[in-house]
mmCIF file of the N, C-alpha and C atoms, coordinates in Angstrom:
data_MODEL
# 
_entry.id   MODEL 
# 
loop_
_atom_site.group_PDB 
_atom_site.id 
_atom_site.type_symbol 
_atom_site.label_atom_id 
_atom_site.label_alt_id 
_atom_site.label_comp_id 
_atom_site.label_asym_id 
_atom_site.label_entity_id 
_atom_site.label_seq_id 
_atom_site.pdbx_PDB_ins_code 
_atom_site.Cartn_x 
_atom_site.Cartn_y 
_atom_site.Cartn_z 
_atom_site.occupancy 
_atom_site.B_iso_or_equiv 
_atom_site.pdbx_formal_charge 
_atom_site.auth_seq_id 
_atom_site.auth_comp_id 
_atom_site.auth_asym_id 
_atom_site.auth_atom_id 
_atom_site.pdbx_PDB_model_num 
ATOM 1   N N  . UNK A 1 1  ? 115.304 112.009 114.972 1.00 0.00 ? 1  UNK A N  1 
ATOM 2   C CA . UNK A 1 1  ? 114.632 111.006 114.154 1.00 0.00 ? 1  UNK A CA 1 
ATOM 3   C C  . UNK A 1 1  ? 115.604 110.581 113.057 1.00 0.00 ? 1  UNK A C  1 
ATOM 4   N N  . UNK A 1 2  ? 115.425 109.277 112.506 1.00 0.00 ? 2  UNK A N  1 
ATOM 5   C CA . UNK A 1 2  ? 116.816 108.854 111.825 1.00 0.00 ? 2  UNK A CA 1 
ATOM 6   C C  . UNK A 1 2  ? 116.255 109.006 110.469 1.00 0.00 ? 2  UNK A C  1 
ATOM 7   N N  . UNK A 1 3  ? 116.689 109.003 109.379 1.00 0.00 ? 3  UNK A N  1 
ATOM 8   C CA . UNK A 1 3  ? 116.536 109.047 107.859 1.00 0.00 ? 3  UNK A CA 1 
ATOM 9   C C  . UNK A 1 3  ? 115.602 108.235 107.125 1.00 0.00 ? 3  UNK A C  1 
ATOM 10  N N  . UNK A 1 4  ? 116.050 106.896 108.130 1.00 0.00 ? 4  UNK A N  1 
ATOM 11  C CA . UNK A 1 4  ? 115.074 105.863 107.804 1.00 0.00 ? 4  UNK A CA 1 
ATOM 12  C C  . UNK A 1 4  ? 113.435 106.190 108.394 1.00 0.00 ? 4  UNK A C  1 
ATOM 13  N N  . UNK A 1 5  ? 113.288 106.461 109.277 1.00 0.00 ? 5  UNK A N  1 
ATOM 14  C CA . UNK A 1 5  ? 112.356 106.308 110.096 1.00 0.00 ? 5  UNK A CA 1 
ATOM 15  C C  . UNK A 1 5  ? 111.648 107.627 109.647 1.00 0.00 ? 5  UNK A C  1 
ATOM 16  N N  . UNK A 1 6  ? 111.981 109.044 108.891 1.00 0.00 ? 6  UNK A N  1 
ATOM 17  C CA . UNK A 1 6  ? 111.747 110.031 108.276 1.00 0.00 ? 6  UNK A CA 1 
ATOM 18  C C  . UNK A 1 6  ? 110.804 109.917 107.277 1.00 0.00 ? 6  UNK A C  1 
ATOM 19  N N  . UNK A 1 7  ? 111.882 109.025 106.174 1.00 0.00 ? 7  UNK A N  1 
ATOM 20  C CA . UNK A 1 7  ? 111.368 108.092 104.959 1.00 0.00 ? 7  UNK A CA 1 
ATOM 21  C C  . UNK A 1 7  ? 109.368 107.731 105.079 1.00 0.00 ? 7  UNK A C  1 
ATOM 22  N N  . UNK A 1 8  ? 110.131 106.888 106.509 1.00 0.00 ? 8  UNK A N  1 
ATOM 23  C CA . UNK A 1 8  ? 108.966 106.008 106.400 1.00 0.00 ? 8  UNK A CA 1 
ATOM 24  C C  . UNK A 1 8  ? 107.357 106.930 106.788 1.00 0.00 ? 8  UNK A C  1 
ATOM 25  N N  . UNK A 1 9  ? 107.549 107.763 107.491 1.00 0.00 ? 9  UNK A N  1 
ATOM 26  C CA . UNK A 1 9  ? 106.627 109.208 107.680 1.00 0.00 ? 9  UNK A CA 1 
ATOM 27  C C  . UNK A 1 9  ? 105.987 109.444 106.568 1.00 0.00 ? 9  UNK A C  1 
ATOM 28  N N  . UNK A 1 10 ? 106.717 109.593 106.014 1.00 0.00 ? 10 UNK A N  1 
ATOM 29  C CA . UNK A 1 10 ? 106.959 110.514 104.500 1.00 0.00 ? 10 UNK A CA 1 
ATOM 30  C C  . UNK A 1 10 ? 105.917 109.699 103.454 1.00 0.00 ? 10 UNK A C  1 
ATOM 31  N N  . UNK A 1 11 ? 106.230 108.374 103.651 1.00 0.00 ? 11 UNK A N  1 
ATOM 32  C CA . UNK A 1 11 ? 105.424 107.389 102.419 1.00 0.00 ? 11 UNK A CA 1 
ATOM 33  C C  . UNK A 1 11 ? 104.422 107.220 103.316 1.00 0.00 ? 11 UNK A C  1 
ATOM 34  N N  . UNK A 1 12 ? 103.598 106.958 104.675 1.00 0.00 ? 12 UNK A N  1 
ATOM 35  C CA . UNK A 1 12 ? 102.550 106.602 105.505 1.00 0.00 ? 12 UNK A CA 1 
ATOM 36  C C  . UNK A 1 12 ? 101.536 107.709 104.868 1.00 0.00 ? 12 UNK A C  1 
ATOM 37  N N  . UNK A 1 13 ? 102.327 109.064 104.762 1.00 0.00 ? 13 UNK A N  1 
ATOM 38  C CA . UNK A 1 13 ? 101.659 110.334 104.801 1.00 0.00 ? 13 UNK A CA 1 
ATOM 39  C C  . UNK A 1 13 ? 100.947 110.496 103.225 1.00 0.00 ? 13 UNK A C  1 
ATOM 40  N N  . UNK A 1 14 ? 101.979 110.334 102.827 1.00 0.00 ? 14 UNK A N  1 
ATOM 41  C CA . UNK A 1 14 ? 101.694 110.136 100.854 1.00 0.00 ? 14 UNK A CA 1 
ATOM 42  C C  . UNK A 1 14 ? 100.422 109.198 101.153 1.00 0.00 ? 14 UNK A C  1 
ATOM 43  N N  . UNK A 1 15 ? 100.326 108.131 101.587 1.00 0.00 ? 15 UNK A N  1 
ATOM 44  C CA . UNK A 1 15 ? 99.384  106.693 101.587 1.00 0.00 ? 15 UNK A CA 1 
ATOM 45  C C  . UNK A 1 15 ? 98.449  107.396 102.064 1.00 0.00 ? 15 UNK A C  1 
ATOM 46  N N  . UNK A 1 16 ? 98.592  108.149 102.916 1.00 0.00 ? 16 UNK A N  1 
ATOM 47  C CA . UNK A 1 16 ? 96.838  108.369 103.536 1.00 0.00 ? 16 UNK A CA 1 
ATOM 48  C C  . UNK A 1 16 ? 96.213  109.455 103.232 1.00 0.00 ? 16 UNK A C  1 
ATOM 49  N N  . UNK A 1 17 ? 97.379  110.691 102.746 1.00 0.00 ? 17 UNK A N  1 
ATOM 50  C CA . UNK A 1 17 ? 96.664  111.588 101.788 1.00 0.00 ? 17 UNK A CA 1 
ATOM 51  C C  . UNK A 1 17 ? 95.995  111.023 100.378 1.00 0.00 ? 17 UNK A C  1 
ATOM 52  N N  . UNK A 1 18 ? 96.868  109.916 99.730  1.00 0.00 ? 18 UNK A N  1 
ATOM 53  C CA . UNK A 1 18 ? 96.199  109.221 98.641  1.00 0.00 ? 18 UNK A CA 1 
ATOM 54  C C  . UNK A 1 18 ? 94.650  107.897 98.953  1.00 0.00 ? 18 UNK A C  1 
ATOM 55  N N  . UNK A 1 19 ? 94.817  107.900 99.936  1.00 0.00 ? 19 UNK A N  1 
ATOM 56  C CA . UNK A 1 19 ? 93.542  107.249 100.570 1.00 0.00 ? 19 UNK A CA 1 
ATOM 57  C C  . UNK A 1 19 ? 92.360  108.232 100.704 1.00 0.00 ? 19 UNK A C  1 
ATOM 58  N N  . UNK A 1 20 ? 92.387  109.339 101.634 1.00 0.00 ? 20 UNK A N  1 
ATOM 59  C CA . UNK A 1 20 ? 91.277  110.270 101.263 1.00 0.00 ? 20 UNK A CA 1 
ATOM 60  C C  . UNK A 1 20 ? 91.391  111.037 100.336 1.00 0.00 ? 20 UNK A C  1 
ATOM 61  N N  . UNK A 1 21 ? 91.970  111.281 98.919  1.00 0.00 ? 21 UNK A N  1 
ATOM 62  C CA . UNK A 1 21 ? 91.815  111.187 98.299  1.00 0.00 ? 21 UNK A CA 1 
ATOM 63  C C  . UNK A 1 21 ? 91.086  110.263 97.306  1.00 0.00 ? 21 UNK A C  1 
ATOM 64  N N  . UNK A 1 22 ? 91.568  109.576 97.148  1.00 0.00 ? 22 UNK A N  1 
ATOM 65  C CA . UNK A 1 22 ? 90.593  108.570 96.465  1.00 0.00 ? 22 UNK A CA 1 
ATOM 66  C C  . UNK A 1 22 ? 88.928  107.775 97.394  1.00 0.00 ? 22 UNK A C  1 
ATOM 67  N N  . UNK A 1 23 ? 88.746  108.114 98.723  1.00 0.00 ? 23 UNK A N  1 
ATOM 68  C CA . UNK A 1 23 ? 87.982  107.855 98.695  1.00 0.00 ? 23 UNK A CA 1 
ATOM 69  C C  . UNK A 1 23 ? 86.844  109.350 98.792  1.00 0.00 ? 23 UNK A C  1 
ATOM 70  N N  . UNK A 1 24 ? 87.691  110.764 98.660  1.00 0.00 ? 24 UNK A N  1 
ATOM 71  C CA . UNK A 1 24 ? 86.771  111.693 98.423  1.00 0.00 ? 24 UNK A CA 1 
ATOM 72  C C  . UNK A 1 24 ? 86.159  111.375 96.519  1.00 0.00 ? 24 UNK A C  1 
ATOM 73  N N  . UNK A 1 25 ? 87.002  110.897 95.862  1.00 0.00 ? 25 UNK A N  1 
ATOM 74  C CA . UNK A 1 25 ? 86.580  110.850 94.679  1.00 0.00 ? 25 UNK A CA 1 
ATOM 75  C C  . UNK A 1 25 ? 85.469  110.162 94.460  1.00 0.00 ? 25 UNK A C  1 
ATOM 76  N N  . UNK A 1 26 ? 85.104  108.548 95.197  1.00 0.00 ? 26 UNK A N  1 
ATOM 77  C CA . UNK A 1 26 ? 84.667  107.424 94.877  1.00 0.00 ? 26 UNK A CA 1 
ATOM 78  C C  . UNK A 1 26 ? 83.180  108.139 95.870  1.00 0.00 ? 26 UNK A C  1 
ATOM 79  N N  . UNK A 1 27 ? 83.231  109.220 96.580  1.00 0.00 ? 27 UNK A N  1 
ATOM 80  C CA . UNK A 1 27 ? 81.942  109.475 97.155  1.00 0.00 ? 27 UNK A CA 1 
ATOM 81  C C  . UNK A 1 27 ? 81.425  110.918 96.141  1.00 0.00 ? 27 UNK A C  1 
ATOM 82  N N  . UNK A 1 28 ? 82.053  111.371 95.144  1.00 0.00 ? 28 UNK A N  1 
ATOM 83  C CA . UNK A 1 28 ? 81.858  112.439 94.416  1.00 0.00 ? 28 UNK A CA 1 
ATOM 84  C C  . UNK A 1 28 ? 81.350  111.766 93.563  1.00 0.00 ? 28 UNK A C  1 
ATOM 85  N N  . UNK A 1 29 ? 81.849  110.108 92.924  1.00 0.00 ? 29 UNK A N  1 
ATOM 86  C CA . UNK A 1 29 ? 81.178  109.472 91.914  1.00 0.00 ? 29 UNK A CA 1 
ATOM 87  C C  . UNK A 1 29 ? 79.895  109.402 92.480  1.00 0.00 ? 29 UNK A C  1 
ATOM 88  N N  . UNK A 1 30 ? 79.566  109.058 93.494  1.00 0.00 ? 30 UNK A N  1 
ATOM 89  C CA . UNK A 1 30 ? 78.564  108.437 94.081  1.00 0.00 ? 30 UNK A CA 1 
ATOM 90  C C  . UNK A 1 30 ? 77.368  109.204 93.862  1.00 0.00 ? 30 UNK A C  1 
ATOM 91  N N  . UNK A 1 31 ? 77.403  110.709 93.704  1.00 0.00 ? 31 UNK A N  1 
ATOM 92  C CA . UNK A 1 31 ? 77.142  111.763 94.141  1.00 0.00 ? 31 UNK A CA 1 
ATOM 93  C C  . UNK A 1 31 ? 76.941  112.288 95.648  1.00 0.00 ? 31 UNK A C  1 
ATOM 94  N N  . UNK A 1 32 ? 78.001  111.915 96.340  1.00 0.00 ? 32 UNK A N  1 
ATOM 95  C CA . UNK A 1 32 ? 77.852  112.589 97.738  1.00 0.00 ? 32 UNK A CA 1 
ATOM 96  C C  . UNK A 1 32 ? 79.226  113.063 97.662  1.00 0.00 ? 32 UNK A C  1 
ATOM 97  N N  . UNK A 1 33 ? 79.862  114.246 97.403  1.00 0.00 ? 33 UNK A N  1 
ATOM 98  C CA . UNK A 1 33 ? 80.536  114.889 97.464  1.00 0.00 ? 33 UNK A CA 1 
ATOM 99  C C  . UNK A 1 33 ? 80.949  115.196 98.890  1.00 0.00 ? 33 UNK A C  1 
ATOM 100 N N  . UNK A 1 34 ? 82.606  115.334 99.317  1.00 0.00 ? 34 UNK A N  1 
ATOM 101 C CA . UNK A 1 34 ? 82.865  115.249 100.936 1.00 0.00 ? 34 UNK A CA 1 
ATOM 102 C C  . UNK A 1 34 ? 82.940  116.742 100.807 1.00 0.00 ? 34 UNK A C  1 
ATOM 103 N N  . UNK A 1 35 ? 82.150  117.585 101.915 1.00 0.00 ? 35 UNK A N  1 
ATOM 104 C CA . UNK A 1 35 ? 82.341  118.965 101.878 1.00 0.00 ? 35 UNK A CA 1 
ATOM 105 C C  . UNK A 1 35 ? 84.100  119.377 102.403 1.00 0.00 ? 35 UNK A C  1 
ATOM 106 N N  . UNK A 1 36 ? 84.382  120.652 102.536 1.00 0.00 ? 36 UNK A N  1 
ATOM 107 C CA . UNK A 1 36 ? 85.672  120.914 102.730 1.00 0.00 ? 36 UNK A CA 1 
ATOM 108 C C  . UNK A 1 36 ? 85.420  120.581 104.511 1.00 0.00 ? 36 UNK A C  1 
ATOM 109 N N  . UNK A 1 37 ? 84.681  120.811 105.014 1.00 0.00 ? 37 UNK A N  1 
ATOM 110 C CA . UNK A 1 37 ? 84.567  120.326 106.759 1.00 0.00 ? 37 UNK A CA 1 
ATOM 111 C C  . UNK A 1 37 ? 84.846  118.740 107.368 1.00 0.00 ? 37 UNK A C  1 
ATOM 112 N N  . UNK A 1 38 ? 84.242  117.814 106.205 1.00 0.00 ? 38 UNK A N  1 
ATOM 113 C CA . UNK A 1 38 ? 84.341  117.049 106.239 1.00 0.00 ? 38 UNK A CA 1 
ATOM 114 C C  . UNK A 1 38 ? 85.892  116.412 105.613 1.00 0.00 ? 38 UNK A C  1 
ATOM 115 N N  . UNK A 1 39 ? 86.458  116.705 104.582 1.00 0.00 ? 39 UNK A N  1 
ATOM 116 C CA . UNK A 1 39 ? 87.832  116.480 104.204 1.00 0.00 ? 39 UNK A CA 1 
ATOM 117 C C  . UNK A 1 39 ? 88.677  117.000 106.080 1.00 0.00 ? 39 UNK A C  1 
ATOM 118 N N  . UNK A 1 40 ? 88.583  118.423 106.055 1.00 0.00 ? 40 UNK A N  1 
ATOM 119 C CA . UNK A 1 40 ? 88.988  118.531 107.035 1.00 0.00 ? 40 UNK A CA 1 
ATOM 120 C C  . UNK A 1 40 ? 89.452  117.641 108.398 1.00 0.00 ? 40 UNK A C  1 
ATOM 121 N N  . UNK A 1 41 ? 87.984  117.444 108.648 1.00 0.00 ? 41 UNK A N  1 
ATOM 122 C CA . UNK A 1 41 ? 87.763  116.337 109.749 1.00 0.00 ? 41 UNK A CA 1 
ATOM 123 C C  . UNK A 1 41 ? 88.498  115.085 109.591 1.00 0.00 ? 41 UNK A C  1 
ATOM 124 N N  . UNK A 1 42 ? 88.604  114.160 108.287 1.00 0.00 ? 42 UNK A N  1 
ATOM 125 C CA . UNK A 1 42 ? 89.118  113.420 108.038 1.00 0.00 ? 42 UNK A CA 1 
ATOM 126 C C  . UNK A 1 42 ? 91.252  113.370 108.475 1.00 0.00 ? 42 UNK A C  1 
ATOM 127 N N  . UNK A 1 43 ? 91.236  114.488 107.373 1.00 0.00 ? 43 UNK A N  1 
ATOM 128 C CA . UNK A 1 43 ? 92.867  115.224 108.233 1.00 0.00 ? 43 UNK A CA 1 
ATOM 129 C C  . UNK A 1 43 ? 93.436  115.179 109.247 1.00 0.00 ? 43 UNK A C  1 
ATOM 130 N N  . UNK A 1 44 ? 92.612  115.744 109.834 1.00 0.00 ? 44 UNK A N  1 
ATOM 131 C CA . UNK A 1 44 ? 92.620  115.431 111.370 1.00 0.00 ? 44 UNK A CA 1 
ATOM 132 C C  . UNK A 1 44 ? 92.862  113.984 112.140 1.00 0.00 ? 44 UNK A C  1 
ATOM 133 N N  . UNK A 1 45 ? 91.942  113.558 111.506 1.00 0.00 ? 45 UNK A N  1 
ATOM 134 C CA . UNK A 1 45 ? 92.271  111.553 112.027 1.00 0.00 ? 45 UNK A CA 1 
ATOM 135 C C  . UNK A 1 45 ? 93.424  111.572 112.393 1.00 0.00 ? 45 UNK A C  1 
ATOM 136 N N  . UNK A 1 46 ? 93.669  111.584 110.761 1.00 0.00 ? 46 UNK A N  1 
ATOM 137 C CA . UNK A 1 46 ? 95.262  111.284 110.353 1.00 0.00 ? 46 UNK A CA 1 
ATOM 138 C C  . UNK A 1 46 ? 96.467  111.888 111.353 1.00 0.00 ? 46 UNK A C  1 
ATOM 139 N N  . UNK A 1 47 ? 96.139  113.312 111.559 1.00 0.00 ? 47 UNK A N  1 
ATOM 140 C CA . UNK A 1 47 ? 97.178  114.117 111.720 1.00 0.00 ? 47 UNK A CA 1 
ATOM 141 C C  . UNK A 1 47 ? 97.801  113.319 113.502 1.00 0.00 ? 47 UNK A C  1 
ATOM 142 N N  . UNK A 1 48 ? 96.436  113.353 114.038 1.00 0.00 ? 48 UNK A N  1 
ATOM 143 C CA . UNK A 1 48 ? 96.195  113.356 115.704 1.00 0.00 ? 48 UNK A CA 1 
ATOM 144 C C  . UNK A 1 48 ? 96.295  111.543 115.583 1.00 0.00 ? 48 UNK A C  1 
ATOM 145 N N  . UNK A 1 49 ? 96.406  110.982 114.394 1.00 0.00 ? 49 UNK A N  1 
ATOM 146 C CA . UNK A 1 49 ? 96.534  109.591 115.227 1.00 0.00 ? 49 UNK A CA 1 
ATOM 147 C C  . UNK A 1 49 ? 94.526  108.726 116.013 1.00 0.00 ? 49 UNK A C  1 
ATOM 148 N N  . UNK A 1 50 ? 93.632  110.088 115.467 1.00 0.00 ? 50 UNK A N  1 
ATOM 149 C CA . UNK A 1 50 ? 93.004  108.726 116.575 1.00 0.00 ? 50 UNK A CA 1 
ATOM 150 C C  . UNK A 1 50 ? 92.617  107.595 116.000 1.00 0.00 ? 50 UNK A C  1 
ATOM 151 N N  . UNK A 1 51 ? 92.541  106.922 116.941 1.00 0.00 ? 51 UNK A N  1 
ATOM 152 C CA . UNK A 1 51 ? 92.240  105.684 116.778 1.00 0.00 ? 51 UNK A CA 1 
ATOM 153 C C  . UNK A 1 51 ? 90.551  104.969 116.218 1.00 0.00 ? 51 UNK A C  1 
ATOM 154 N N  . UNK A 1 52 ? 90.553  103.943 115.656 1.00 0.00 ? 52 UNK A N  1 
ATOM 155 C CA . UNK A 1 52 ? 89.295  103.889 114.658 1.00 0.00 ? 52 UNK A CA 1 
ATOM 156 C C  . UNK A 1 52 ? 87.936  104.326 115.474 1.00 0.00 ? 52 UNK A C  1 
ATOM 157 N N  . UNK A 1 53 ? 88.017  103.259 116.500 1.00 0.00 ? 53 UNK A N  1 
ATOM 158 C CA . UNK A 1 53 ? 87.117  103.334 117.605 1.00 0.00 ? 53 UNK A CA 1 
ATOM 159 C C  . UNK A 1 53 ? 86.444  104.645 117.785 1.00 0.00 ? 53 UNK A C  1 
ATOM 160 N N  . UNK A 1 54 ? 87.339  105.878 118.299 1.00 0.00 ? 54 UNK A N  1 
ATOM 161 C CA . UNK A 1 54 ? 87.564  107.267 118.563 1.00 0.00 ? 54 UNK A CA 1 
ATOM 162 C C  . UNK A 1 54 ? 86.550  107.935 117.519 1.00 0.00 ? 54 UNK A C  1 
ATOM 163 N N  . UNK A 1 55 ? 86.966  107.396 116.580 1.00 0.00 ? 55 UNK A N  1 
ATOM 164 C CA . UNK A 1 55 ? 86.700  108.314 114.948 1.00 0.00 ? 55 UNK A CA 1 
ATOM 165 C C  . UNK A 1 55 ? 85.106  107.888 114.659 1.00 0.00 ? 55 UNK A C  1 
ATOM 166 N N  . UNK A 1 56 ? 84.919  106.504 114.783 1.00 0.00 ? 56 UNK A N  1 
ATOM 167 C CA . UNK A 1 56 ? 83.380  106.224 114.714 1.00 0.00 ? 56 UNK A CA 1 
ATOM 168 C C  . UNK A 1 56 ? 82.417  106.641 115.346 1.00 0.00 ? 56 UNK A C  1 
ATOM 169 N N  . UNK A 1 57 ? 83.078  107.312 117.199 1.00 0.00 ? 57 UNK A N  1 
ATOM 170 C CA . UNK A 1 57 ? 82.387  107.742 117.981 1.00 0.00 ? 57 UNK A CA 1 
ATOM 171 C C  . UNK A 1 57 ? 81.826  108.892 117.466 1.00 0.00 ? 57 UNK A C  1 
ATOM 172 N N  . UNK A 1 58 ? 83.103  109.704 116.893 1.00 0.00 ? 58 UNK A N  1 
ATOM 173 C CA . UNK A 1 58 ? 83.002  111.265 116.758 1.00 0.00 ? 58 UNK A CA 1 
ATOM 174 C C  . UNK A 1 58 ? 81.801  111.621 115.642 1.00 0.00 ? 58 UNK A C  1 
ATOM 175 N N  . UNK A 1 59 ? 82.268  110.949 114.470 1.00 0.00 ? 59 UNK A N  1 
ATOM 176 C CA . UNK A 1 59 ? 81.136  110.884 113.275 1.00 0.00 ? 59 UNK A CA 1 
ATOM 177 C C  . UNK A 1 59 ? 79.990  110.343 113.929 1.00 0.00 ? 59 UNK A C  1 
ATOM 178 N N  . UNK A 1 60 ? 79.364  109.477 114.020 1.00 0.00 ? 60 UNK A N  1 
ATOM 179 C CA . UNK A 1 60 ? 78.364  109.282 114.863 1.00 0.00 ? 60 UNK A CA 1 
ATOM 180 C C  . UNK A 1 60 ? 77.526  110.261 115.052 1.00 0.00 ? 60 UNK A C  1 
ATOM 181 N N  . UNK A 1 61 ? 78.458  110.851 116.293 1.00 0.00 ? 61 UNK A N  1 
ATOM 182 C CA . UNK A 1 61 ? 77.668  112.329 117.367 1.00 0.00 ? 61 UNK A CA 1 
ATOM 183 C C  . UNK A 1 61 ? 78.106  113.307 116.153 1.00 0.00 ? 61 UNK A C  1 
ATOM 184 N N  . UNK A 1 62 ? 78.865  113.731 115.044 1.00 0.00 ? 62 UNK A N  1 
ATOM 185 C CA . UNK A 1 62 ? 78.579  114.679 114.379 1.00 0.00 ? 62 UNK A CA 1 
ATOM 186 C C  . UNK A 1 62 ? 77.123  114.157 113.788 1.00 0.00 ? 62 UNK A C  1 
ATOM 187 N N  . UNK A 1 63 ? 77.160  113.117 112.791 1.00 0.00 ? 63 UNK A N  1 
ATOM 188 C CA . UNK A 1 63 ? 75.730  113.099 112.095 1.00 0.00 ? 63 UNK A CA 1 
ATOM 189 C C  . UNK A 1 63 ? 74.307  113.192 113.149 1.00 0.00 ? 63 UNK A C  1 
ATOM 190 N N  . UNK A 1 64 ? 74.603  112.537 114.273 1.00 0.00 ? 64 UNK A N  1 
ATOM 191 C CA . UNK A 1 64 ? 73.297  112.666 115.464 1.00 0.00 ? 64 UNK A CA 1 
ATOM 192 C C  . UNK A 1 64 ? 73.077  114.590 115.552 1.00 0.00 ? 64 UNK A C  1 
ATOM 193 N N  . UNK A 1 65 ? 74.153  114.998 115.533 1.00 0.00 ? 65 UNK A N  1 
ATOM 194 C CA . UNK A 1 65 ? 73.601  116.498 115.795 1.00 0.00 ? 65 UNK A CA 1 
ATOM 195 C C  . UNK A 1 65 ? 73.323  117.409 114.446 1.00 0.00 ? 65 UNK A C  1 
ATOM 196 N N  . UNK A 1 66 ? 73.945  116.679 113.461 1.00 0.00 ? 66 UNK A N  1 
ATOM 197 C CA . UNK A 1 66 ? 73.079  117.094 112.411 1.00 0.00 ? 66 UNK A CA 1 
ATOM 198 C C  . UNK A 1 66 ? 71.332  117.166 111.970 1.00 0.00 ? 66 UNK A C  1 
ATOM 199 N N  . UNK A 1 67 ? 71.341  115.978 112.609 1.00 0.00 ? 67 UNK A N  1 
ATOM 200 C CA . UNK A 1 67 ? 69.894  115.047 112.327 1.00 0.00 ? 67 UNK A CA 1 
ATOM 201 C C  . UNK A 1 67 ? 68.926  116.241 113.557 1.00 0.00 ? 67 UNK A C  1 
ATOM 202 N N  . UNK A 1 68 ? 69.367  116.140 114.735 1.00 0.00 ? 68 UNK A N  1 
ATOM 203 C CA . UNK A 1 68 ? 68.677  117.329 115.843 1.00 0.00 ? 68 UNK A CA 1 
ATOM 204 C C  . UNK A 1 68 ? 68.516  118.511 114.936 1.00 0.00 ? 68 UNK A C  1 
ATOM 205 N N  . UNK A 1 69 ? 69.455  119.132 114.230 1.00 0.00 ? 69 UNK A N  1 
ATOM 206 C CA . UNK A 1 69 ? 69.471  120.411 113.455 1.00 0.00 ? 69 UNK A CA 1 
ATOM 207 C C  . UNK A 1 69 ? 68.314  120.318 112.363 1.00 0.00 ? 69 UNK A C  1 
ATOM 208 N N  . UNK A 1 70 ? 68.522  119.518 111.662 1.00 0.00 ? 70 UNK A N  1 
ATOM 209 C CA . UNK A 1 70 ? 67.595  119.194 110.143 1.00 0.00 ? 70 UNK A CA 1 
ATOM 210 C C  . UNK A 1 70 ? 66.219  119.218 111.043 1.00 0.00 ? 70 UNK A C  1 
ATOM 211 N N  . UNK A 1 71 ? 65.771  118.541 112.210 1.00 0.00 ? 71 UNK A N  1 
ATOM 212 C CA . UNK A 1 71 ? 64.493  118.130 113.037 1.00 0.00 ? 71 UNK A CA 1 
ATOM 213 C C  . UNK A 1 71 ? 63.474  119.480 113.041 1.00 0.00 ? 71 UNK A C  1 
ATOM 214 N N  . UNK A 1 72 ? 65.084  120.317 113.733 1.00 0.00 ? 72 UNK A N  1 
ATOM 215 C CA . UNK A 1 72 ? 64.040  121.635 114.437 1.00 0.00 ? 72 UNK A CA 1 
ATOM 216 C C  . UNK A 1 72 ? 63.716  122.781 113.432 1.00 0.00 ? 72 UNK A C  1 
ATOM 217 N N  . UNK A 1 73 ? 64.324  122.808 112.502 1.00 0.00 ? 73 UNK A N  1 
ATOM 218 C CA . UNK A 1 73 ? 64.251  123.518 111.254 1.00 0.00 ? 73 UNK A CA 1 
ATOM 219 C C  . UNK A 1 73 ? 62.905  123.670 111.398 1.00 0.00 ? 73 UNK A C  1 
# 
């Protein structure tokens, strides 16, 4: 990998750690605080690349099986 192309890793990574960052803050204002599972999950996006599509699916079916959980309680 060349120096340049290192660089550019380097600042994408800064950008999107400073993105969930700031948008864990702006949901803490909110009062919905992102649990550490959920930061997690987010990480992940990032790390693996998926794609938006992918990511809407996944959240989705996480909150749907939340909602089954909260039901049978």
């Amino acid at each position: 990998m060349s120096e340049k192309q290192h660089d550019s890793d380097s600042a994408s990574t800064v950008a999107t750690g400073d993105r969930l960052a700031e948008a864990a803050h702006l949901q803490a204002m909110e009062g919905n605080p992102l649990t550490a599972e959920e930061i997690a999950m987010f990480e992940m996006f990032e790390r693996e690349g998926w794609p938006p599509g992918r990511r809407r699916a996944h959240i989705l079916r996480h909150v749907g099986d939340r909602g089954r959980i909260a039901a049978a309680e």
